[in-house]
N, C-alpha and C positions, 0 to 999 in steps of 0.2 A: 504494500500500500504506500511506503514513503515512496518508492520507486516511483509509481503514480501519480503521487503528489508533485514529485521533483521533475518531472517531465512535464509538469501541466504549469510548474512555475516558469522552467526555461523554456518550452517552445513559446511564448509572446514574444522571449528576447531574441530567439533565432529567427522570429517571424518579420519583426521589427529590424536585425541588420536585413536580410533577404528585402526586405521594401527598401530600405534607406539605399543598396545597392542599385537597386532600379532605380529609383527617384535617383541617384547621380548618374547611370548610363542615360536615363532619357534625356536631364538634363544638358550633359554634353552632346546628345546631339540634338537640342533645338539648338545650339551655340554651332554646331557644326551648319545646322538647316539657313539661321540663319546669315551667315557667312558667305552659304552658295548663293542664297537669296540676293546682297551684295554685292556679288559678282555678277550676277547674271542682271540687275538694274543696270550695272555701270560698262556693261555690254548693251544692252539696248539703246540708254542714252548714245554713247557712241555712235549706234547704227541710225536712228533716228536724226545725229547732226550731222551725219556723213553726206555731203552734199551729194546729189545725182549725176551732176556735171561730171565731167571728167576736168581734174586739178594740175596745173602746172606748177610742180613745186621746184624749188631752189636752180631755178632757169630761168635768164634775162630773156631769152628769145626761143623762138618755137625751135627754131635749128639747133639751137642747145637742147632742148628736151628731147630731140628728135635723134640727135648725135650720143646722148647720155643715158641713163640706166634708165630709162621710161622707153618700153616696146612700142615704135613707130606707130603698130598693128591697133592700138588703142587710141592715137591721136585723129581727129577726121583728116579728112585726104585735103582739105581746102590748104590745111595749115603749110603744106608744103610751097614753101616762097618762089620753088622753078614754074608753077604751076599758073602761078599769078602774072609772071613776067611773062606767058605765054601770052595771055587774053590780048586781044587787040580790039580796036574803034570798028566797028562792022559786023563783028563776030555776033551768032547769032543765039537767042537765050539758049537754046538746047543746047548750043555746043560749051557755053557757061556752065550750065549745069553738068552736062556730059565731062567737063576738065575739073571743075570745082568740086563737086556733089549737090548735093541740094541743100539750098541755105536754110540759116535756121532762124530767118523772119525776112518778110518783104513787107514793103510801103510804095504807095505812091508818092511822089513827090513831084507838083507843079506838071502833072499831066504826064511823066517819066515814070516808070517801075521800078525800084532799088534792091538790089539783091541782097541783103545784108546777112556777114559770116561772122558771127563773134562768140567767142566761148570765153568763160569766168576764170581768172587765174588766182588761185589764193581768194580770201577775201576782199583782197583790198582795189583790185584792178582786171581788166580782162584785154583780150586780143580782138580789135575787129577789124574787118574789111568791107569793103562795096561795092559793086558793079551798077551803074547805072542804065537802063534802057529803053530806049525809044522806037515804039514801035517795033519793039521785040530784035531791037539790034544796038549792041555794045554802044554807047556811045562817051562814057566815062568808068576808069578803074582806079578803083581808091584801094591800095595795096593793102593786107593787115597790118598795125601798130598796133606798140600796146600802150594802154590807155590810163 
């Protein structure tokens, strides 16, 4: 009978470490839970402010991003500077777009078409160019600069 006794006194104590053991593994892993939690916001913000454009980073000129550790294969085809010294007064929009690609906004202006090519570099500045056209033929090339 003491036996009995003495079993019914210590299994609350052994029942009581066996919880207090749980109660610290669950605990470390909410601390684990929310740590991934943590990473995984500061992975989303990231992706959320990653602009869509494509970035010209630590390059004065497109020939430099083009010549540097940025894959050609990702920049549009307009940015290529031999491309633009092609266009000539005459030339006709297809054949603009056919050498350029297709711009990426057009306007009217004073009765003329404008082609306009410009993509965002950094925050702070972007690259653009223009072809003007009259009556569906070249009649001004405004090369890209950056701005």
């Amino acid at each position: 009978m003491a036996r009995l006794l003495l079993a019914l006194l210590i299994l609350p104590l052994t029942a009581s470490a066996a919880d207090d053991t749980r109660i610290s593994f669950l605990e470390q892993e909410v601390r684990n839970l929310q740590r991934q939690v943590q990473v995984l916001t500061r992975q989303m913000d990231e992706l959320r402010n990653r602009p869509d454009k494509f970035e010209l980073q630590h390059s004065a000129t497109p020939e430099a991003a083009l010549s540097g550790s940025t894959p050609a294969t990702s920049l549009p085809r307009w940015v290529d500077a031999s491309l633009w010294r092609r266009l000539r007064p005459g030339m006709s929009e297809l054949e603009v777009i056919s050498s350029l690609g297709p711009p990426t906004s057009m306007r009217d202006e004073n009765g003329a078409k404008v082609l306009l090519y410009a993509m965002e570099i950094g925050g702070s500045g972007f690259l653009g160019g223009s072809v003007t056209l009259r009556e569906r033929a070249v009649i001004e090339v405004r090369q890209p600069m950056l701005q």
